[in-house]
C-alpha positions as CSV (number, residue, x, y, z in Angstrom):
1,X,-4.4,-20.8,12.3
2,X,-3.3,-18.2,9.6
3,X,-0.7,-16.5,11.4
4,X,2.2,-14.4,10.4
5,X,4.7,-17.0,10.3
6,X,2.3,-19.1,8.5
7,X,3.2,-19.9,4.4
8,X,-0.6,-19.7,3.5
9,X,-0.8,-15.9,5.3
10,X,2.4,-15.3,3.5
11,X,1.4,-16.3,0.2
12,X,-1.8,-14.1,0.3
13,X,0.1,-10.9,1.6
14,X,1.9,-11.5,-1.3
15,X,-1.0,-11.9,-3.5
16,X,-2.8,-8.3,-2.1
17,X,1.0,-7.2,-3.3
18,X,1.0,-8.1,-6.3
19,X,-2.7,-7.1,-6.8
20,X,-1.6,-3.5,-5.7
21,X,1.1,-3.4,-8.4
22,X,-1.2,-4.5,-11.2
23,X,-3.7,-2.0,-10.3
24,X,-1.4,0.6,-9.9
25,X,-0.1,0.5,-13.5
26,X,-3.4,1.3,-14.8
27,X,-5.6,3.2,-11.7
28,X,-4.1,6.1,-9.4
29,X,-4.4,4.5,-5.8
30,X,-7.3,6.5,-4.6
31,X,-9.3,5.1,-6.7
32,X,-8.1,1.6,-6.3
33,X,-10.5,-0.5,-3.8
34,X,-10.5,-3.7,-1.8
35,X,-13.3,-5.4,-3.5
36,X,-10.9,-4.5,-6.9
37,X,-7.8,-5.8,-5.1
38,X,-9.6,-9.1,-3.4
39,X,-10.6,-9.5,-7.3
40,X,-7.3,-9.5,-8.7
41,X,-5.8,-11.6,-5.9
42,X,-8.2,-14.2,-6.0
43,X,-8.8,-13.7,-2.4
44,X,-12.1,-12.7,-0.1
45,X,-12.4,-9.5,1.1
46,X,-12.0,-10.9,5.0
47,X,-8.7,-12.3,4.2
48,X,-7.4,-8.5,3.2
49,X,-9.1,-7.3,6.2
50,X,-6.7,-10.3,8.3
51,X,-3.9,-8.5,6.7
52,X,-4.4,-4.9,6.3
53,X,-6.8,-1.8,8.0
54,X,-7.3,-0.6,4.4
55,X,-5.5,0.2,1.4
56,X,-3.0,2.8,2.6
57,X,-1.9,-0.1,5.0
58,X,-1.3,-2.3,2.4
59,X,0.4,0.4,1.0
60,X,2.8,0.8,4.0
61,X,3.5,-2.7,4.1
62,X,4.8,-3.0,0.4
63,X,6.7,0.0,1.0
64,X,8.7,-2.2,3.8
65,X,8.7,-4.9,2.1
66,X,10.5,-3.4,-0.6
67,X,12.8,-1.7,1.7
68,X,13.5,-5.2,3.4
69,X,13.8,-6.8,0.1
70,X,16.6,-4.3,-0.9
71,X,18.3,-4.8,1.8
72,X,18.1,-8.5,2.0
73,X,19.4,-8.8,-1.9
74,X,22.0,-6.5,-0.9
75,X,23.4,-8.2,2.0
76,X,26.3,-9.4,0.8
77,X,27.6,-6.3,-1.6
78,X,27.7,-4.0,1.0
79,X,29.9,-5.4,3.2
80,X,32.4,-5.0,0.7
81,X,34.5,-1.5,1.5
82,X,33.9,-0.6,-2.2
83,X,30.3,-1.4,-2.9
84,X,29.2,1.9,-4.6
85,X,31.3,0.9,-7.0
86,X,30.4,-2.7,-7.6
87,X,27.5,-2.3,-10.0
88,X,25.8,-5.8,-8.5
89,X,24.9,-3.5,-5.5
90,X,23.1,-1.0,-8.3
91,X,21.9,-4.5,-10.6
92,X,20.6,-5.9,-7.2
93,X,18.3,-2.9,-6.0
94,X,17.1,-1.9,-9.5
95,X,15.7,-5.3,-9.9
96,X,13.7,-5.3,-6.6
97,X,12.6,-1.4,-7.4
98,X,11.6,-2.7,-10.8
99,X,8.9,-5.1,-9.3
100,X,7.7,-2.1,-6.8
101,X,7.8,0.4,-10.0
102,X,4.0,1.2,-9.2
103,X,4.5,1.6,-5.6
104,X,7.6,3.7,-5.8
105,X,5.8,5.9,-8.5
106,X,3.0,5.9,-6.1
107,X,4.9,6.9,-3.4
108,X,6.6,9.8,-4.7
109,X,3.7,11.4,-5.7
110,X,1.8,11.3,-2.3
111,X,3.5,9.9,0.5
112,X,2.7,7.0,3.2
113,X,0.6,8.9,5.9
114,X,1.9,12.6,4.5
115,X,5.8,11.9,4.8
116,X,8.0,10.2,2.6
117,X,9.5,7.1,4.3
118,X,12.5,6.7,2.1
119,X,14.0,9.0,4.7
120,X,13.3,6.7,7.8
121,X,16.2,4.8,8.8
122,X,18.9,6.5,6.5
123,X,21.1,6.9,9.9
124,X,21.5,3.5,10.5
125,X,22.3,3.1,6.3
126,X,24.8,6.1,7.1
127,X,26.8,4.8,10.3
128,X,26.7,1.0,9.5
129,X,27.1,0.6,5.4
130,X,28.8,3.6,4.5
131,X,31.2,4.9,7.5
132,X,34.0,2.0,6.3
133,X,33.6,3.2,2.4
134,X,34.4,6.8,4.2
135,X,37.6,5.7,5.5
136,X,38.6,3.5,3.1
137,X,38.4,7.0,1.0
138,X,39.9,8.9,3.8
139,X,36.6,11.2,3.3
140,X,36.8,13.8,6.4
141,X,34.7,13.5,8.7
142,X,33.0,17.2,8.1
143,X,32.4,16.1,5.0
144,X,30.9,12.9,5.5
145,X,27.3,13.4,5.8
146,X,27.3,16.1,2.8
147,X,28.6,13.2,0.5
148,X,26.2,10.8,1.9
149,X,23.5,12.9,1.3
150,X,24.4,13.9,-2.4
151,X,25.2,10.6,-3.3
152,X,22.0,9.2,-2.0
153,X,19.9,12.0,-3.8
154,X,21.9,11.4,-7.1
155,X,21.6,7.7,-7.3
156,X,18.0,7.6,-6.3
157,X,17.5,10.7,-8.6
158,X,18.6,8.4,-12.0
159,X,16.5,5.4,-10.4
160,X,13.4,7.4,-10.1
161,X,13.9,8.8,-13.8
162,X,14.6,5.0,-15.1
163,X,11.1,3.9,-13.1
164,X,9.4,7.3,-14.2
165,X,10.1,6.2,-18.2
166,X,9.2,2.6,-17.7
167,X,12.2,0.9,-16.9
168,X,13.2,0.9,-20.6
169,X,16.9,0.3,-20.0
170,X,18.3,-2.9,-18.5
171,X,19.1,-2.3,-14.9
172,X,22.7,-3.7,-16.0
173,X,23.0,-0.7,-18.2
174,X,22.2,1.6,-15.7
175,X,24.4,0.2,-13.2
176,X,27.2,1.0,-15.4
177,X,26.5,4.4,-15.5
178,X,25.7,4.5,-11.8
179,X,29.3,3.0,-11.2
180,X,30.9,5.5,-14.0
181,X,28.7,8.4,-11.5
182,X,29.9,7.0,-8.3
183,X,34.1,6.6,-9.5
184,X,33.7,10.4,-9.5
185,X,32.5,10.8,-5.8
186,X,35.4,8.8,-4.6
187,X,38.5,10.4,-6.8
């Protein structure tokens, strides 16, 4: 049976996803249809419908995939008490956001189901990732969730303007200004 946990069901999802990007670079997503994305995926139009209502959920989907795949390839670096400033952390999530460019662009523009998901979830980002970088800065606590919130907005405010132009910078290059950026939160 093609279940969830089953490497064939996988393999399509990732299929409609990278059908979805494709299309994306050249169609805006309302015009973008399933008989278009079963065409670029090589796939029948009952398999989509095994994966996904309709577009905007397999829009929803590759938004958490992305999010998952982040945080997966970020594991490891944000353990570390100092990760802003470890520019892997930056290299890392650039890369993945790279391969969701049209999504993200997508995204930005109109939403997942009217609200912008990008917010869902930040507590658990804010108490479990960045509450030891706070007090290995001695940040005070009154000030905590005002320097979470601006640094969040600033370095997803230069990843959205590297994905807006095209990605035309590597993302090793723009983790070095992201570091430079984030030095001057902590001092």
């Amino acid at each position: 049976m093609n279940t969830k946990e089953n490497e064939r069901y996988q393999v399509n999802e990732s299929a409609f996803y990278t059908a979805m990007e494709m299309l994306l670079e050249t169609e805006p997503f309302e015009k973008i249809t399933v008989k278009a994305l079963c065409e670029r995926a090589g796939l029948h139009r009952t398999t989509f419908y095994t994966h996904f209502q309709d577009t905007q959920g397999l829009l929803e989907k590759m938004y958490y995939a992305m999010r998952d795949d982040i945080a997966s390839s970020t594991a490891s670096v944000v353990r570390e008490p100092d990760f802003i400033l470890n520019p892997d952390y930056y290299i890392l999530s650039l890369n993945v956001m790279k391969k969701y460019r049209g999504l993200i662009l997508c995204v930005r523009h109109r939403g997942i189901g009217g609200k912008m998901p990008i917010l869902e979830g930040h507590h658990i980002a804010y108490y479990e990732i960045y509450t030891p970088l706070f007090d290995a800065h001695h940040v005070p606590a009154d000030e905590r969730e005002y320097f979470y919130h601006y640094f969040m907005s600033g370095w997803l405010a230069v990843a959205n303007r590297w994905i807006e132009r095209g990605c035309p910078e590597p993302p090793e290059k723009v983790a070095s200004l992201l570091v430079r950026l984030a030095k001057g939160y902590l001092t």
